[in-house]
C-alpha positions, 0 to 999 in steps of 0.5 A, spaced: 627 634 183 624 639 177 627 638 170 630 643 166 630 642 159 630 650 156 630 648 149 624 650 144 620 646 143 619 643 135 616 639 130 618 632 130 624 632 125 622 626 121 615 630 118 620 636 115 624 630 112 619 626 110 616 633 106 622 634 103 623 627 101 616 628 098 619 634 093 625 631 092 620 625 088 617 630 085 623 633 082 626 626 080 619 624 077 619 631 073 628 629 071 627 621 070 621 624 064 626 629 061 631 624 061 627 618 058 624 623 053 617 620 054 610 622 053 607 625 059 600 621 062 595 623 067 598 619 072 604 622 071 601 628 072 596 626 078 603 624 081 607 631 079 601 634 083 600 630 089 607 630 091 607 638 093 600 637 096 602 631 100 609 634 102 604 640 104 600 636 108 606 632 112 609 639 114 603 643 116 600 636 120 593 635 117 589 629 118 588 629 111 596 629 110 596 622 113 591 619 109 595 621 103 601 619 105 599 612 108 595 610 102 601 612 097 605 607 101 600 602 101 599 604 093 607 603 092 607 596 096 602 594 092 605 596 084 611 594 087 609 587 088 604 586 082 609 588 077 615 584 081 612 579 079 610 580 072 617 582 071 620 576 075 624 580 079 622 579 087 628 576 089 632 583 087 637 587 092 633 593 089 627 591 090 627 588 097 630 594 100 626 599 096 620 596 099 623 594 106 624 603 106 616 603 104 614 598 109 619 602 115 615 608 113 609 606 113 610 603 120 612 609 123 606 613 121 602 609 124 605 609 130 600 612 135 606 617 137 606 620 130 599 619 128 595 622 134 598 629 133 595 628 126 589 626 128 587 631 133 590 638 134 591 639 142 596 633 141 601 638 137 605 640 143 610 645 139 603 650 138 601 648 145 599 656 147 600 654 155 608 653 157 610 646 160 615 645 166 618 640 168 617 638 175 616 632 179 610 630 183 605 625 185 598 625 182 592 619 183 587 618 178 580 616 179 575 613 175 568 611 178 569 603 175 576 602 176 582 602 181 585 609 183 592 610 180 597 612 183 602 616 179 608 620 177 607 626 174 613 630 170 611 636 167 605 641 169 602 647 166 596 651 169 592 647 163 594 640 164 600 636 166 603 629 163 604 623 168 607 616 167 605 610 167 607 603 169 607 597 165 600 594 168 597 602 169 592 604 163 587 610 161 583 610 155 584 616 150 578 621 153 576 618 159 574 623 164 578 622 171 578 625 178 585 628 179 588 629 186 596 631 185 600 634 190 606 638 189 611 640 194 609 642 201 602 644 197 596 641 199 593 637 195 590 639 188 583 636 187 581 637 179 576 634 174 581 632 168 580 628 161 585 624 158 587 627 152 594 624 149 596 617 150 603 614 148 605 607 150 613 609 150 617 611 145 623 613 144 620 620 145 615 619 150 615 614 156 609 610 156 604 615 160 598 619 159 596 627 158 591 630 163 587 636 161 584 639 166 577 641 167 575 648 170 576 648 177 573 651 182 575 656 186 580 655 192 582 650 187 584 656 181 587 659 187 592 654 189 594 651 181 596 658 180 600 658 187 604 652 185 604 654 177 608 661 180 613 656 184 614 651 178 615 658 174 619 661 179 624 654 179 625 655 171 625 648 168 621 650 161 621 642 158 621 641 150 619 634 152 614 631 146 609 629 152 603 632 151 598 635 157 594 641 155 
């Protein structure tokens, strides 16, 4: 039984939401200056800059754009900490709160599901220029060391599909697999594959694997576009943040 998920596919929320709280920061460092009628220091400029420029790196996604925002993270907890203790004032409600939201934060983006779009452009399935379907269908995976696995695959496209994995099944990021996956009343398509996105579930993605194939040979090309044109045909686009090729 094929899925259907006809929605477009989209930017996880939580990088527009993280951006825009970035700009507002700013806004709100810019009024708490004015509203003290302070001097302005360097850092207070460092910060007005790297506000935009972290937002900018959230939004469009870059590596860079990580690395800025899990170190200003880690920065406040450490500024945070070292003056609540200069201060005396750890066991304020303020405090704990403001620093368990920086602490979920940090935790968030350095989850493998959100960090991995960062750090390699093929995983960012909303630029993804080859349209997935949702559909069901069984793929065992080989690699010359190891035990094949028998999986369940759930969206294919004529670049890769996305399968599932069990709780004792694993492949490693990269890894170079022989791939037979069998659709249908269609024989079986045999294809050289690579391991290019790995989640162990989330709330966005069951625990599995995005297999990018390898160029087949002919009678295999030939048979992928026969059962693509059938997968097609049944209408079943998928938005799922799975991501095969």
């Amino acid at each position: 039984m094929d899925i259907a998920n006809n929605k477009p596919l989209r930017k996880p929320l939580t990088f527009y939401l993280v951006a825009a709280g970035y700009l507002v920061a700013m806004v709100l460092n810019i009024f708490q200056i004015y509203s003290l009628d302070r001097d302005i220091y360097p850092h207070d400029v460092l910060f007005i800059i790297l506000y935009p420029v972290a937002a900018y790196g959230i939004f469009k996604v870059k590596r860079w754009g990580w690395y800025l925002v899990v170190g200003h993270i880690l920065f406040l907890l450490i500024i945070n900490v070292v003056l609540a203790m200069r201060l005396g004032y750890v066991i304020d409600a303020l405090f704990i709160q403001l620093n368990l939201l920086l602490v979920f934060f940090l935790w968030y983006f350095l989850r493998s599901s959100v960090r991995s779009p960062f750090h390699n452009p093929a995983l960012r399935w909303w630029e993804r220029q080859h349209t997935r379907y949702g559909a069901t269908f069984e793929v065992t995976l080989r690699k010359a060391s190891d035990p094949a696995l028998s999986v369940d695959g759930i969206n294919l496209s004529s670049r890769g599909c996305f399968v599932k994995l069990a709780d004792d099944q694993n492949v490693a990021l990269h890894d170079h697999v022989e791939v037979e996956l069998k659709y249908d009343e269609f024989e079986p398509l045999h294809a050289r594959g690579r391991v290019t996105w790995v989640t162990g579930g989330s709330e966005f993605n069951p625990k599995g694997a995005g297999i990018a194939f390898s160029r087949p040979d002919r009678a295999n090309r030939l048979l992928l576009k026969a059962i693509m044109r059938v997968v097609r045909d049944r209408g079943v686009k998928t938005s799922e943040n799975t991501a095969p090729a």
